[in-house]
C-alpha positions as a Markdown table, in Angstrom:
| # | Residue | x | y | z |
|---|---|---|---|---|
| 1 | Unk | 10.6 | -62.4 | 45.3 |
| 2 | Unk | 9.7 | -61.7 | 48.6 |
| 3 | Unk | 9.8 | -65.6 | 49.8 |
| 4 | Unk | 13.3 | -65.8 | 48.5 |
| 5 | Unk | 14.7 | -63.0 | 49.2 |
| 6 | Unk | 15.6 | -62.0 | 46.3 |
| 7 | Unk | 18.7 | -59.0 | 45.5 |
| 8 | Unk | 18.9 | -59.2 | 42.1 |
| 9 | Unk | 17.1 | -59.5 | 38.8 |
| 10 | Unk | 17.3 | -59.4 | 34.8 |
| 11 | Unk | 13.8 | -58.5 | 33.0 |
| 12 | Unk | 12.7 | -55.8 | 30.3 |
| 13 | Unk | 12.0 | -51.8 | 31.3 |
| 14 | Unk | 8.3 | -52.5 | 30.4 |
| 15 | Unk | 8.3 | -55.3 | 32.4 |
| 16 | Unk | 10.5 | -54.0 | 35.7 |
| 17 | Unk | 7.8 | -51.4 | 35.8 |
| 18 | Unk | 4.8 | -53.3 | 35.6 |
| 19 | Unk | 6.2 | -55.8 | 38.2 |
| 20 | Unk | 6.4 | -52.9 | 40.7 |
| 21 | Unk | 2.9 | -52.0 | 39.7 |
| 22 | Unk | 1.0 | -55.2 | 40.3 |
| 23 | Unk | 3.4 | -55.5 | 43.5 |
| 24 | Unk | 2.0 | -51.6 | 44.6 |
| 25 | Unk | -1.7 | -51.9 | 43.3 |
| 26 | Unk | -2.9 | -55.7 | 43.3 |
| 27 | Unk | -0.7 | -57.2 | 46.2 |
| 28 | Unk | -0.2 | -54.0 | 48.3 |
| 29 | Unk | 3.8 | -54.9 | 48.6 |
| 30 | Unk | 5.8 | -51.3 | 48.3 |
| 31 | Unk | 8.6 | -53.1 | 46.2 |
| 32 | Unk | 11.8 | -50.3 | 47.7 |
| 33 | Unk | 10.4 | -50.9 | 51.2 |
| 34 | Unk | 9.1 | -54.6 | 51.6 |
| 35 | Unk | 11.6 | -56.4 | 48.8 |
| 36 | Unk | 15.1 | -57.0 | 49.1 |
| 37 | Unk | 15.7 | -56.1 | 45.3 |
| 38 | Unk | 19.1 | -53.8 | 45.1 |
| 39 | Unk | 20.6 | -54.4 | 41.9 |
| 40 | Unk | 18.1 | -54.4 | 38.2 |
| 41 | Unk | 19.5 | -55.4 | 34.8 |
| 42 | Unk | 17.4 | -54.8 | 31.9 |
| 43 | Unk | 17.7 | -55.8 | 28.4 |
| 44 | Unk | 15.3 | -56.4 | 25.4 |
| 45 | Unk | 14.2 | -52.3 | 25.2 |
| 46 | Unk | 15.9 | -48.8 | 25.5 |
| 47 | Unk | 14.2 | -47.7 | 28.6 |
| 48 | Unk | 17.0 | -48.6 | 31.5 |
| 49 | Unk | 19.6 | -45.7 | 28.8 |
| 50 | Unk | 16.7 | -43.5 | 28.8 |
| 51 | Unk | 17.5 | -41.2 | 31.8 |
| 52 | Unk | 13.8 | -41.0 | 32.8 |
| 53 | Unk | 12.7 | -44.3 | 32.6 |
| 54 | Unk | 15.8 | -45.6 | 34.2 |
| 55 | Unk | 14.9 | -42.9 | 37.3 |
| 56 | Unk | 11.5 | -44.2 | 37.1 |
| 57 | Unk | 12.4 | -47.9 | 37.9 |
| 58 | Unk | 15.4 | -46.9 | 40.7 |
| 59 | Unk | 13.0 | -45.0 | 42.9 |
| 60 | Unk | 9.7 | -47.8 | 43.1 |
| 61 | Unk | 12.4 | -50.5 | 43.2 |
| 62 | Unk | 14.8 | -48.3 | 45.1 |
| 63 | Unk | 17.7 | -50.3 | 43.6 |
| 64 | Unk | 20.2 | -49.8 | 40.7 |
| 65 | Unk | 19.0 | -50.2 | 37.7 |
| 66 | Unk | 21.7 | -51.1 | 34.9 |
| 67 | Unk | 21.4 | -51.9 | 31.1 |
| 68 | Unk | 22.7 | -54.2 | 29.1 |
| 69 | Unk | 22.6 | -54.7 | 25.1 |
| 70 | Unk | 22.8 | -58.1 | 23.1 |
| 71 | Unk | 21.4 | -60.1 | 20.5 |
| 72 | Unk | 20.1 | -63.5 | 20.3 |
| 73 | Unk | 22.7 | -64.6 | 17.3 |
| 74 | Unk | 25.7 | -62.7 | 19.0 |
| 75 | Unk | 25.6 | -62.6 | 22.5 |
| 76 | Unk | 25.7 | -59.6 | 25.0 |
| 77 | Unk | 27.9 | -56.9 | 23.2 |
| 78 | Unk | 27.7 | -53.9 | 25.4 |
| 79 | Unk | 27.0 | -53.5 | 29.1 |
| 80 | Unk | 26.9 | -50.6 | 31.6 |
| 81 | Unk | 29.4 | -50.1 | 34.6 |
| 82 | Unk | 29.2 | -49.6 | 37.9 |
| 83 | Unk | 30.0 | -46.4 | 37.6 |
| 84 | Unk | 27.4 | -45.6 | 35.3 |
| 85 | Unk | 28.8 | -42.5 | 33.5 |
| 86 | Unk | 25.8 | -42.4 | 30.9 |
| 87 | Unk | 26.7 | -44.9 | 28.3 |
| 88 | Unk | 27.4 | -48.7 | 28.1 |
| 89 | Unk | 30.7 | -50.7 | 27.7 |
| 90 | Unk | 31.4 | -52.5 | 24.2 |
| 91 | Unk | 32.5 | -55.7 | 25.7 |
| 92 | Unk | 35.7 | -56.0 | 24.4 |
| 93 | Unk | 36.7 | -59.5 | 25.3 |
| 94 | Unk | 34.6 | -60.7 | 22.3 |
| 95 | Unk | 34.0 | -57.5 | 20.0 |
| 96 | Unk | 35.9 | -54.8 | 18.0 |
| 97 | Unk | 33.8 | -52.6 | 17.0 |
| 98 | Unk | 34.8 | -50.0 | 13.7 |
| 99 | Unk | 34.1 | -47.5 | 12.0 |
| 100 | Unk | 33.2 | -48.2 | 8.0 |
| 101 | Unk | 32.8 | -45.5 | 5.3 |
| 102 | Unk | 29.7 | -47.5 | 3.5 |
| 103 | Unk | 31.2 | -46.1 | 0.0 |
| 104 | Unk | 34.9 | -47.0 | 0.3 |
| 105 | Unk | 34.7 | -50.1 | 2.7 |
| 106 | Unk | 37.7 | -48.4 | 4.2 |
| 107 | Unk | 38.1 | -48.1 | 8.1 |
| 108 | Unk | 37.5 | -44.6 | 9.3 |
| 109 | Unk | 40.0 | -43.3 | 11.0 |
| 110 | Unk | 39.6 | -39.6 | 10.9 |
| 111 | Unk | 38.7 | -37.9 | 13.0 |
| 112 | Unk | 41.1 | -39.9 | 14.4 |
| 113 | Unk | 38.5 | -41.5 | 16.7 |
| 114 | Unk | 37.8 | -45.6 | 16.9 |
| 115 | Unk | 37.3 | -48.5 | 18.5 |
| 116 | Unk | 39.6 | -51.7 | 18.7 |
| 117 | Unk | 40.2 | -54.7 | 20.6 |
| 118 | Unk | 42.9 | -57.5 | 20.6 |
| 119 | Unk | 40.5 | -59.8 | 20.8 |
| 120 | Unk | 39.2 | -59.5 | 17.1 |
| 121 | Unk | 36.8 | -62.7 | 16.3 |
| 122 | Unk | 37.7 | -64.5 | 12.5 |
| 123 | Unk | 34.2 | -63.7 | 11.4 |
| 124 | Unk | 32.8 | -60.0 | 11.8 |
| 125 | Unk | 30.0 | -60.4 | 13.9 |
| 126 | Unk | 28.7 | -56.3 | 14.6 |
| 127 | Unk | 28.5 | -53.9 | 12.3 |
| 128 | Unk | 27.0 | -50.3 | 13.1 |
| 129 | Unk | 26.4 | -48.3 | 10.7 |
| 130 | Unk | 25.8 | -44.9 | 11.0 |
| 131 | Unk | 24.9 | -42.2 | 8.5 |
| 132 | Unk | 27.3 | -43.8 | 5.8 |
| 133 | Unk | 30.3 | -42.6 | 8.0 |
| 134 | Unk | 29.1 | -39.4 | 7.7 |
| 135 | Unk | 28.2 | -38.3 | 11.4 |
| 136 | Unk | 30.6 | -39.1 | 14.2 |
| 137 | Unk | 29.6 | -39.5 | 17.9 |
| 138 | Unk | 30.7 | -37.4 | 20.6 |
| 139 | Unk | 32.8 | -39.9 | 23.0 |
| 140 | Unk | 35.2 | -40.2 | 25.0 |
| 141 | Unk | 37.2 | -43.5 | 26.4 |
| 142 | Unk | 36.2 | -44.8 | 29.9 |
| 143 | Unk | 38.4 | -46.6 | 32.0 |
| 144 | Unk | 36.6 | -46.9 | 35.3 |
| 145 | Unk | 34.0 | -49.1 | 36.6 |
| 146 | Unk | 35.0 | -52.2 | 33.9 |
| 147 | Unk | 36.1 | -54.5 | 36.6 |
């Protein structure tokens, strides 16, 4: 990292953090100071959504951190912004995401809250279930930071 220079890179929370270690304790690098690193994506754990961890890996890399969920047999579904506003993107390009009472097989639509796309795949490839349809999510819909 250091040889090339490098500004960006993609690993797990657990991982980003023991990087920085080994870096700090083994090599005596200070990875915010003597690294070039300025922008983190992690995927594979929760860590980079959980505010503490996420502030944890920001100051010993003294970059951005941003997270980004996917799946092996789907692809990446959901990303955080630039903006980071303390959720993630669904990426709509390739997902629609709804809502599904569990007992009806009907499409929630009361409260009068969900989620849809154009760009509806012919097979359904997410499906989050949550409490049987039962509890609804506080949200709101985000336009900044998606270009």
């Amino acid at each position: 990292m250091q040889e090339l220079r490098c500004t960006a890179f993609m690993a797990t929370p657990t991982y980003v953090l023991g990087m920085a270690d080994v870096a700090r304790n083994k090599l005596g690098i200070d990875p915010a100071k003597d690294l070039h690193v300025r922008k983190i994506t992690c995927a594979g754990e929760p860590g980079a959504s959980i505010p503490t961890t996420k502030r944890r890996m920001e100051e010993v890399w003294g970059a951005k951190v941003y997270d980004h969920i996917g799946a092996t047999e789907i692809g990446a579904w959901s990303y955080e912004c630039t903006e980071q506003p303390g959720g993630l993107h669904v990426n709509e390009a390739f997902f629609l995401v709804e809502i599904e009472d569990l007992e009806t097989g009907q499409i929630i639509t009361e409260p009068g809250k969900r989620f849809s796309s154009s760009a509806r795949n012919s097979s359904q490839i997410l499906e989050c279930l949550a409490g049987g349809g039962k509890k609804w999510a506080n949200f709101s819909f985000i336009t900044f930071g998606l270009a």
